[in-house]
Residue, then its C-alpha position, 0 to 999 in steps of 0.5 A: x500540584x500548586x506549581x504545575x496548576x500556576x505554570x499552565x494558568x489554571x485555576x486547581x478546581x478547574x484542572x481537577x474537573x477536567x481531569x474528572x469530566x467524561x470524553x465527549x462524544x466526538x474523543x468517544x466516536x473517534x475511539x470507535x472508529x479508531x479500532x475500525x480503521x486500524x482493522x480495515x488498514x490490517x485487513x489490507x495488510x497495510x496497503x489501504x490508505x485513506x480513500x479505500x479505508x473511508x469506502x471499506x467503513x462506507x460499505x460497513x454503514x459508518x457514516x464518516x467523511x473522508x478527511x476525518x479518516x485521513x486524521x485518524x490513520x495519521x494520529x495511529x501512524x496509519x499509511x499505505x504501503x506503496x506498491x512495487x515499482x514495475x522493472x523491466x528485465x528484458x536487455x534490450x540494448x544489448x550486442x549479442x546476436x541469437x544464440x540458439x540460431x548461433x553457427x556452431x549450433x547450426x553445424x552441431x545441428x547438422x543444418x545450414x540454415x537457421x533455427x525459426x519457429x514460423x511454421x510458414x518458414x519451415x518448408x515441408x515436412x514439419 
């Protein structure tokens, strides 16, 4: 103990009072409000990131600011999972022509013009 006290400057008195001393009040505080995030994050499964944890805390009655949330969620390894990009899957460059108005199914469909949903184009009779 001798060795590590003289490695790191201190005097062994002063490390075994360190070691003995209670958290303070903000390490105490901290822990409280690490169990909270650490919920509210679950809670969201994990898409809560720091602005929507500090408001759930918010509307709970903590009393927090907004930057000591962002320093918990990052020492507890906290982060929102981002949300799926959007993708289109529409072809909308493609060649092909409309294949339910395509000629072989106009000619399997016994008419000679094309198929449309318009009623306006139908004629009489729809």
């Amino acid at each position: 103990m001798a060795e590590c006290c003289r490695t790191l400057r201190v005097s062994p008195s002063g490390f075994y009072a360190w070691q003995e001393r209670p958290a303070s009040a903000r390490a105490t505080r901290d822990q409280q409000l690490r169990v909270q995030v650490g919920a509210s994050h679950a809670a969201s499964r994990g898409r809560y990131g720091r602005p929507r944890v500090w408001k759930d805390l918010s509307e709970a009655g903590e009393r927090v600011s907004q930057k000591r949330v962002g320093r918990l969620m990052r020492e507890e390894g906290l982060r929102a999972r981002a949300r799926k990009r959007f993708r289109s899957t529409t072809m909308s460059e493609h060649d092909q022509g409309c294949t339910y108005a395509s000629e072989e199914n106009r000619t399997r469909l016994g008419t000679s013009r094309p198929a449309t949903r318009d009623p306006a184009l139908r004629g009489p009779g729809w």
